[in-house]
C-alpha positions as CSV (number, residue, x, y, z in Angstrom):
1,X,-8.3,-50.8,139.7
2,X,-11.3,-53.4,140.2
3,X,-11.7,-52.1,136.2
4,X,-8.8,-52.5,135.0
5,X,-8.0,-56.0,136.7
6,X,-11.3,-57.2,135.0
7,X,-10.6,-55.7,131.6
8,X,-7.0,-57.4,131.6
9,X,-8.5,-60.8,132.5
10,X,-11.2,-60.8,130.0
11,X,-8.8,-59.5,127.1
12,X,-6.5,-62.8,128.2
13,X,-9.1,-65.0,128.2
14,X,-10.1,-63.9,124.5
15,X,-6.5,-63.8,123.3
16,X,-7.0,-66.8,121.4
17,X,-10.2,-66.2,120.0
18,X,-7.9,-62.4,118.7
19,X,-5.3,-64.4,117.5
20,X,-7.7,-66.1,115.3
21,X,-9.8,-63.4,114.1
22,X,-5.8,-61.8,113.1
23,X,-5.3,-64.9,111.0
24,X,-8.6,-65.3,109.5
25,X,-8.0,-61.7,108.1
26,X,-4.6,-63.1,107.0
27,X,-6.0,-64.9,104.0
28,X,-6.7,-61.5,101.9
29,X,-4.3,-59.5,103.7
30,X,-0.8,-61.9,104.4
31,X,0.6,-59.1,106.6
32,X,-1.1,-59.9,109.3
33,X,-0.2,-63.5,109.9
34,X,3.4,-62.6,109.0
35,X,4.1,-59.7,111.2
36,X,1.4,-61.8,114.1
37,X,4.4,-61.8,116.8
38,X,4.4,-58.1,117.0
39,X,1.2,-58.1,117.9
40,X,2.5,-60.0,121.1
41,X,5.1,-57.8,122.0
42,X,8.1,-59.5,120.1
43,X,10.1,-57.2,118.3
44,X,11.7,-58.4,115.6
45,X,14.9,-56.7,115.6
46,X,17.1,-54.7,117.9
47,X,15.5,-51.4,118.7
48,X,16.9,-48.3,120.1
49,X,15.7,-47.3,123.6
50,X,15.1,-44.1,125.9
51,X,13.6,-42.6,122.9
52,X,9.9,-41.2,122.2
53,X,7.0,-43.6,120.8
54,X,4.3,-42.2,118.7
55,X,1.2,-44.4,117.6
56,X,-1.1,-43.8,114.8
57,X,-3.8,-46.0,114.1
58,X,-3.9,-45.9,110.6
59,X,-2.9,-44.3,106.9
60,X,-5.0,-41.3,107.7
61,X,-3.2,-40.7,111.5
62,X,0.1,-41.4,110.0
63,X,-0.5,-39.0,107.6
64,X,-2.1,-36.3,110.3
65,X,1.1,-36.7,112.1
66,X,3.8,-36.4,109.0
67,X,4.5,-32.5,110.2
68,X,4.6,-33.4,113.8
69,X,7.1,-36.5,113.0
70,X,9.7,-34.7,110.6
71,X,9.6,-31.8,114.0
72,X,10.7,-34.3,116.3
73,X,13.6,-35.6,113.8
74,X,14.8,-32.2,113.7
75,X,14.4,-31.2,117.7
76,X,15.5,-34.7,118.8
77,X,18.2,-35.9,116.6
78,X,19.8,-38.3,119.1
79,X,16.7,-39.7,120.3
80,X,14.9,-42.7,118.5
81,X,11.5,-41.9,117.9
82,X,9.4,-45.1,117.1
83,X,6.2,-44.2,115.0
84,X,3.7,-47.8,115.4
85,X,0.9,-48.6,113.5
86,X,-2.0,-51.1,114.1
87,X,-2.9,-51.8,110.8
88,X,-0.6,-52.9,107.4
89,X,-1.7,-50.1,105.2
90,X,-0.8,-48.0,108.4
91,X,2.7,-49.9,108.3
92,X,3.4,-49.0,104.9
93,X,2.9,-45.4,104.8
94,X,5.1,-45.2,107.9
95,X,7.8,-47.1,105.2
96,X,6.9,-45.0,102.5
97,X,7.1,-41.7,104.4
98,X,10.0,-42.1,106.7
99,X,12.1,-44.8,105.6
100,X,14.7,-46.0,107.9
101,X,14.3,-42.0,109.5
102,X,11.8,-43.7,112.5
103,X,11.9,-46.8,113.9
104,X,8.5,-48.9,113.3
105,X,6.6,-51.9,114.7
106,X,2.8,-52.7,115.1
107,X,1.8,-51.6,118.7
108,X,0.7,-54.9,120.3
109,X,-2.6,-55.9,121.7
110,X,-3.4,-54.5,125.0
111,X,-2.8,-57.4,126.9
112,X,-0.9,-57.6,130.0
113,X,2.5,-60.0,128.5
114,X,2.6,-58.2,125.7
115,X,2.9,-54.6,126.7
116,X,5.0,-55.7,129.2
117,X,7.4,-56.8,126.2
118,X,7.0,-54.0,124.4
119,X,7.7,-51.1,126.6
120,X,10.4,-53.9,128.3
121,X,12.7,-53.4,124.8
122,X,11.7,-49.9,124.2
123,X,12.0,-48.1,127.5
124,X,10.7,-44.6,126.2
125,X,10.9,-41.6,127.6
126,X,7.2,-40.5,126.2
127,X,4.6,-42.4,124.8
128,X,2.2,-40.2,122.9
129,X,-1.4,-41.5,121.8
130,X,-3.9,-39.8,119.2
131,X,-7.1,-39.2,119.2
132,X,-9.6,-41.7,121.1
133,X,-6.7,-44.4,120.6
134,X,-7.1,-45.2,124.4
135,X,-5.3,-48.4,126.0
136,X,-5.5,-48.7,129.4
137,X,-3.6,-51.4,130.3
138,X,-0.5,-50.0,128.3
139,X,-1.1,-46.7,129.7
140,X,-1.4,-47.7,133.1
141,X,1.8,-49.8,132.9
142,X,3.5,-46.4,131.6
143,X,2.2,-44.6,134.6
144,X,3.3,-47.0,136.6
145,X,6.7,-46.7,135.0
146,X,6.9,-42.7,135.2
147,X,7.0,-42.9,131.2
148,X,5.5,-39.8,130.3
149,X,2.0,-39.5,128.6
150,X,0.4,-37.9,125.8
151,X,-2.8,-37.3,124.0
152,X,-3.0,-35.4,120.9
153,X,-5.6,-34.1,118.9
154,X,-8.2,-35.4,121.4
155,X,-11.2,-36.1,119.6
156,X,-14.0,-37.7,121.7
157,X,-17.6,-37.6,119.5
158,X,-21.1,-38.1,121.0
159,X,-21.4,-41.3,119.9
160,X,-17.8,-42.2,121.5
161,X,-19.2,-40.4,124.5
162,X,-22.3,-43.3,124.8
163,X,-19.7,-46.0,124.4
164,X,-17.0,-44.8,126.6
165,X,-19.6,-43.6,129.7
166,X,-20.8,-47.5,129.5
167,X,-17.2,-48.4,130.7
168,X,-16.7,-44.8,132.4
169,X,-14.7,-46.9,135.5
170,X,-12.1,-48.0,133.1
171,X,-11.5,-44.8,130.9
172,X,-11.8,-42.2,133.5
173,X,-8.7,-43.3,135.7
174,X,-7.2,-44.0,131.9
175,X,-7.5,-40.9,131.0
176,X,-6.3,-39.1,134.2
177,X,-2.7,-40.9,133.8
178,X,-2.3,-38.6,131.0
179,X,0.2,-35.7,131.8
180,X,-1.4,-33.9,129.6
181,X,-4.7,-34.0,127.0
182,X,-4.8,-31.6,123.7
183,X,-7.9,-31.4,122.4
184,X,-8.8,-30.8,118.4
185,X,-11.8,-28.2,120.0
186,X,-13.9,-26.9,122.5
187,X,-16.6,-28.9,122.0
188,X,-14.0,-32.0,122.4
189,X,-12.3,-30.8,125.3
190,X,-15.9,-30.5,127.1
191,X,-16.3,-34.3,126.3
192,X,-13.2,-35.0,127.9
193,X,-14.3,-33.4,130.7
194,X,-17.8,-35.1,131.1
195,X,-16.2,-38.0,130.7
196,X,-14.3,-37.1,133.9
197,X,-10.7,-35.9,132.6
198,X,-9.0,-33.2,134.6
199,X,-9.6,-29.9,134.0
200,X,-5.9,-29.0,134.3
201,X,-4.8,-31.8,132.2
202,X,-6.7,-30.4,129.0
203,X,-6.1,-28.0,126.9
204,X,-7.3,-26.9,123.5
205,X,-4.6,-27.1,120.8
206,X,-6.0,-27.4,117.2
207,X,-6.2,-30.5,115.0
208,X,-3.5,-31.6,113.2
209,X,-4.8,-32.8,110.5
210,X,-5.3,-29.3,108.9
211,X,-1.3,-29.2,109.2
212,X,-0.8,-30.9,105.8
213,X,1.4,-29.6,102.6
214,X,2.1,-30.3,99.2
215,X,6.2,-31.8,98.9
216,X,8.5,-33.3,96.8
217,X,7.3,-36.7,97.4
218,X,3.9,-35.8,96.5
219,X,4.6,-33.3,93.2
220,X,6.7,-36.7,92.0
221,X,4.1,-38.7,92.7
222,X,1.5,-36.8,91.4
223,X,3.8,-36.0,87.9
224,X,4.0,-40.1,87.5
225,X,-0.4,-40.4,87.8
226,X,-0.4,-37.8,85.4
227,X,1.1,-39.6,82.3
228,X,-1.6,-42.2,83.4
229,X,-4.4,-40.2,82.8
230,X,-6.4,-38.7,79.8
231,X,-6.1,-34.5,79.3
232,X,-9.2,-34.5,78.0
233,X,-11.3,-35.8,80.1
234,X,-12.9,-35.0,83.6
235,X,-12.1,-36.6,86.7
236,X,-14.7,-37.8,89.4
237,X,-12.6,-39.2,92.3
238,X,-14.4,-41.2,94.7
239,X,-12.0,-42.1,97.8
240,X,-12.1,-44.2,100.8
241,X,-14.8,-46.4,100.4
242,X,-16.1,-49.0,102.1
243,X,-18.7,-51.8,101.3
244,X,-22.0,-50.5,99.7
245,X,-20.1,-46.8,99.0
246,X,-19.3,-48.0,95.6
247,X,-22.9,-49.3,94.8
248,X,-24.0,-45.8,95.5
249,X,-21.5,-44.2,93.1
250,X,-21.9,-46.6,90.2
251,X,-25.5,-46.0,90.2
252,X,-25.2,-42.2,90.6
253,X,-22.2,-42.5,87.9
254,X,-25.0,-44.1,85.3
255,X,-26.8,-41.2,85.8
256,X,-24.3,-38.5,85.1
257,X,-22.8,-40.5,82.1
258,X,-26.2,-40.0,80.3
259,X,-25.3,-36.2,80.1
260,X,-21.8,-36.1,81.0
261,X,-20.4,-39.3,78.7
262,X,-16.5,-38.8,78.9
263,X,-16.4,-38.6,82.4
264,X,-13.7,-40.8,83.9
265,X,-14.7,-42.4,87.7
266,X,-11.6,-42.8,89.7
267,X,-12.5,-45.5,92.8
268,X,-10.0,-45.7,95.5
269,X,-11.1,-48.4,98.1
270,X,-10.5,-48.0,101.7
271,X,-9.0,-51.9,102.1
272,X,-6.8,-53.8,99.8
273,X,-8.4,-56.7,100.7
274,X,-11.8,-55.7,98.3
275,X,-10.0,-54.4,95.9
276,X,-10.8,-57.5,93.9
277,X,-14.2,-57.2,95.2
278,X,-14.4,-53.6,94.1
279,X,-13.5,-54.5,90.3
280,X,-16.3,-57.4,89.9
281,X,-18.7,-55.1,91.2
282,X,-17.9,-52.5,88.3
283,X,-17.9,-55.2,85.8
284,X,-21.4,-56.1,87.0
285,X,-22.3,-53.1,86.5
286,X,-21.6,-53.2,82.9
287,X,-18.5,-51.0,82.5
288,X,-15.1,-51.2,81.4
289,X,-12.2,-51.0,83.4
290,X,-8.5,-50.5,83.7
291,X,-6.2,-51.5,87.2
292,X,-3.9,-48.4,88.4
293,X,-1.5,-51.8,89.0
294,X,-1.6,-52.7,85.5
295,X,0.4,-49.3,84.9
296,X,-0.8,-48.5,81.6
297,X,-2.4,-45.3,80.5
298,X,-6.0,-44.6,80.9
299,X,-8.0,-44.8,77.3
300,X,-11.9,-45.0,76.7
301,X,-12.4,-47.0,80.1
302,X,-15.7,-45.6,82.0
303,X,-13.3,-46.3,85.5
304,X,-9.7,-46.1,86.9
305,X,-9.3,-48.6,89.8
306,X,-6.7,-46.7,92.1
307,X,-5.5,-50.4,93.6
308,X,-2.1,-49.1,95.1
309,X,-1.4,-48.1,98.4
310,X,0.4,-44.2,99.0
311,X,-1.2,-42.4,96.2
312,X,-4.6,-41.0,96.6
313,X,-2.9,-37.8,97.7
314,X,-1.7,-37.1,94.7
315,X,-4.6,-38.8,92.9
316,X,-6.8,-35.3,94.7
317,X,-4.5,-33.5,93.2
318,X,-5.9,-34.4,89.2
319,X,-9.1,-35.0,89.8
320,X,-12.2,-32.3,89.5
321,X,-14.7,-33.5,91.9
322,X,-14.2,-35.6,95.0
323,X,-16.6,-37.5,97.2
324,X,-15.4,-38.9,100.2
325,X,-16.0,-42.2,100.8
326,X,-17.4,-44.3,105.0
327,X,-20.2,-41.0,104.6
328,X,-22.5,-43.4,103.2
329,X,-23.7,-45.1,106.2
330,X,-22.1,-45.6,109.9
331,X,-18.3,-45.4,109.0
332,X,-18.0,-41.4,110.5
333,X,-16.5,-40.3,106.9
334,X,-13.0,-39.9,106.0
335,X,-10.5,-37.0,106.1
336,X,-12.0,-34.2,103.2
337,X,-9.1,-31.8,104.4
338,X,-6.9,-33.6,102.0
339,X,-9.0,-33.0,99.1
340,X,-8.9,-29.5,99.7
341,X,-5.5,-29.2,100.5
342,X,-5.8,-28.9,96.5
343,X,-8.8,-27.0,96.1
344,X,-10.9,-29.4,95.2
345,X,-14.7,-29.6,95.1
346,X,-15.7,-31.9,98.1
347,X,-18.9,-33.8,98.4
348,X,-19.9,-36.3,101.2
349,X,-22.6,-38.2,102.4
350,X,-25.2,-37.7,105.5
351,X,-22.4,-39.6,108.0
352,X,-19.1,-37.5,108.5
353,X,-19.5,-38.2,112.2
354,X,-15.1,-38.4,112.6
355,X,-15.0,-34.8,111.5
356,X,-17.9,-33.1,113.1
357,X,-15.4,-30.1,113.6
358,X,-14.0,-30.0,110.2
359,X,-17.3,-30.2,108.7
360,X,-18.9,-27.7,110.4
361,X,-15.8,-25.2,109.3
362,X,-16.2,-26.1,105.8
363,X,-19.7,-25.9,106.1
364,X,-19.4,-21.9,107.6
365,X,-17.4,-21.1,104.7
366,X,-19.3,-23.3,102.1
367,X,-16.3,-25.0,101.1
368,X,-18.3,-28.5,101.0
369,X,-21.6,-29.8,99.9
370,X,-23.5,-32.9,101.8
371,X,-26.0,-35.0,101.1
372,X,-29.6,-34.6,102.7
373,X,-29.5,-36.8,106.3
374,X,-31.9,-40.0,106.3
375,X,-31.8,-40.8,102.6
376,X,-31.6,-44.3,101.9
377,X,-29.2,-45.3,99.2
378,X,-31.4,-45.3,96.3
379,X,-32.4,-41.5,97.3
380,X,-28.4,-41.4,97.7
381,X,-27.4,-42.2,94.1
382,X,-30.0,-39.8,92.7
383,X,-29.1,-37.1,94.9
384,X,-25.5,-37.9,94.5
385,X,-25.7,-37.5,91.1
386,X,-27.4,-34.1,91.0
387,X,-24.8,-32.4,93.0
388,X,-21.9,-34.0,90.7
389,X,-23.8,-32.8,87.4
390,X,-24.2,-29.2,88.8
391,X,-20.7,-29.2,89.3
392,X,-19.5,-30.4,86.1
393,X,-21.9,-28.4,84.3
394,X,-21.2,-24.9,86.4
395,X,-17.5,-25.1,86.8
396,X,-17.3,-21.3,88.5
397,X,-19.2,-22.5,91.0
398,X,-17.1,-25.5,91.7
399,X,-13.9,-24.0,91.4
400,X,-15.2,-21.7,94.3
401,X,-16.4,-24.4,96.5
402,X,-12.6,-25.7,96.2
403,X,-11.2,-22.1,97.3
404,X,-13.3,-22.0,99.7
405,X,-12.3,-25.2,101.4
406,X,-8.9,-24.5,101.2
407,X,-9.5,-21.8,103.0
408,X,-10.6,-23.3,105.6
409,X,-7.3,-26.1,105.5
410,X,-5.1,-22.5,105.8
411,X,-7.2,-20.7,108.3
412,X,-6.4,-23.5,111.0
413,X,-3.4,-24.7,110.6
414,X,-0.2,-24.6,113.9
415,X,-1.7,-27.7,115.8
416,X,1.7,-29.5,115.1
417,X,3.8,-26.2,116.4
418,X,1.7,-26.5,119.8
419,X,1.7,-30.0,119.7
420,X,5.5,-30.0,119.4
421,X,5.9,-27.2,122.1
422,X,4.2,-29.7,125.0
423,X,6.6,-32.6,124.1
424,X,9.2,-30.0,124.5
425,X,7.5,-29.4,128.0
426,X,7.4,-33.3,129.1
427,X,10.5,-34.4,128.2
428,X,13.4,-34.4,130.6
């Protein structure tokens, strides 16, 4: 309690020094100063209470959680369920995906007034968290309020491990509040437990993410890209990336251009905000470009600047290669299970440190290819580009790789179905 009491105090005292941060971000992204009182705890509009609250982090969680979402609709049909975000790209998928269906609202920061607000106008039920989202102070004012807890698809890595053990008086009692922790693995689940969690709280239930599937939405979407793009040429997506990712790929895309010259390079930034960024940098780099915003077909341009939000899962679906981007350096990697949701030819970098378990199933059945570890990014591009001109060049072999991985996306899917079965088990 000595913890907690602490961590609320601190997090007070550098509310103001938050607030700022949020507003400096503001300038490229407008979002976040305009939706700034939510953050607080202020909702801005009636919500319905006594319902269930879900919180992703992000576009990739929201996603993750689609199946597990569109179960609740069905299973609780008088119940509200508010799906929360803490980021705007987050925000809008939840828009884009559900509509009016969910109720939605950023979750505020985890300070003391403002949870207090928050759960004050919801009044769940259930709150359910993902992954290694862990707040104490909101979860501890849930206990406190006999609102049921939930963690699914646990995932606690070893570097996760280091960070949380430094603060191991705050997260331990955190993490026994939870009526119940379901882990993406063994291996995760035996974190959990190191890190002092309850044997009898934890269970082993699968991870989600491998619960995703081609619908309507996404066949549309993908039909609409298609009249974008040229027939006759190939397709190297490169997704997700962050700062110095796309450095790497021009370089390597030089290289494979000399032998490979109609090859179209599809970049798809992680963050709006360098999207801007992102298109100098090509430019520098002495190629031509056209803006997936400009909405205009595809010609002789050397790349396609995916700068739209809700589409790179249909984008997998057209393209020939992927590499995933944050594997470059000390981001953990993004989500390859998408990508081979299509049977796509995957390719990431030496850091996929978020999906440790993923990669190492993909790996087993040689439905992926990585990068050497310790390269440094001039050994990155050269490498890179090897492995993309092998797979242009032998397309048996690539179209292989992409069975393979889908494999793996089939072999493991039913987290959402257990998931779904423990709510059933909480709730009144």
């Amino acid at each position: 309690m000595i913890a907690l009491l602490i961590y609320r105090i601190v997090l007070l005292l550098l509310l103001p020094l938050v607030l700022l941060a949020l507003l400096i971000r503001s300038i490229s992204n407008p979002e976040y100063r305009q939706r700034l009182s939510e953050r607080l705890g202020f909702m801005p509009k009636p919500y319905k209470k006594n319902g269930i609250i879900v919180h992703a982090a992000s576009v990739g969680e929201v996603i993750a959680l689609t199946p597990l979402i569109e179960q609740l609709l069905k299973t609780y049909p008088e119940l509200p369920i508010t799906l929360t975000t803490f980021t705007p790209t987050g925000s809008a998928q939840v828009k884009k995906q559900f509509s009016s269906r969910v109720q939605h609202c950023f979750l505020p920061l985890d300070i003391l007034p403002c949870t207090q607000l928050f759960l004050a106008r919801l009044q769940p039920q259930l709150m359910v968290f993902m992954e290694t989202e862990l707040w104490p102070n909101l979860i501890n004012q849930c206990a406190k309020k006999q609102i049921k807890l939930l963690l699914i698809n646990g995932r606690l890595s070893a570097n996760s491990m280091k960070s949380y053990k430094k603060i191991g008086s705050l997260i331990t009692p955190a993490l026994n509040q939870f009526d119940k922790i379901l882990c993406q693995s063994p291996d995760n689940l035996t974190n959990f437990l190191r890190l002092g969690a309850h044997n009898k709280r934890c269970t082993v239930s699968g991870n989600l993410k491998f619960d995703i599937s081609i619908n309507s939405s996404l066949l549309e979407k993908q039909a609409q890209l298609t009249t974008l793009l040229p027939k006759n040429r190939q397709l190297w997506l490169v997704a997700s990336t962050h700062q110095g990712d796309e450095e790497i790929a021009l370089t390597a895309f030089k290289q494979v251009r000399a032998l490979f010259p109609s090859l179209l390079l599809v970049l798809v930034p992680r963050h709006p905000e360098r999207f801007e960024t992102v298109e100098k940098l090509c430019i520098e780099h002495e190629f031509t470009l056209l803006k997936r915003s400009e909405n205009v077909p595809v010609d002789s341009q050397d790349i396609w600047l995916l700068d739209t939000l809700g589409e790179l899962m249909a984008a997998y679906s057209l393209a020939d290669i992927v590499t995933m981007g944050g594997s470059f350096s000390h981001i953990g990697g993004h989500n390859p299970l998408e990508p081979a949701l299509f049977k796509k030819p995957i390719i990431v970098g030496n850091d996929m440190s978020n999906f440790t378990e993923i990669l190492k199933q993909l790996k087993k059945l040689r439905g992926i290819e990585q990068l050497p570890l310790n390269q440094v990014s001039a050994e990155q591009s050269v490498e890179l580009a090897r492995m993309i001109m092998n797979l242009l060049h032998d397309t048996k072999r690539a179209r292989l790789l992409g069975e393979q991985a889908h494999q793996v996306v089939m072999n493991n899917q039913g987290a959402s179905d257990r998931t779904l079965s423990q709510i059933q088990e909480l709730m009144p």
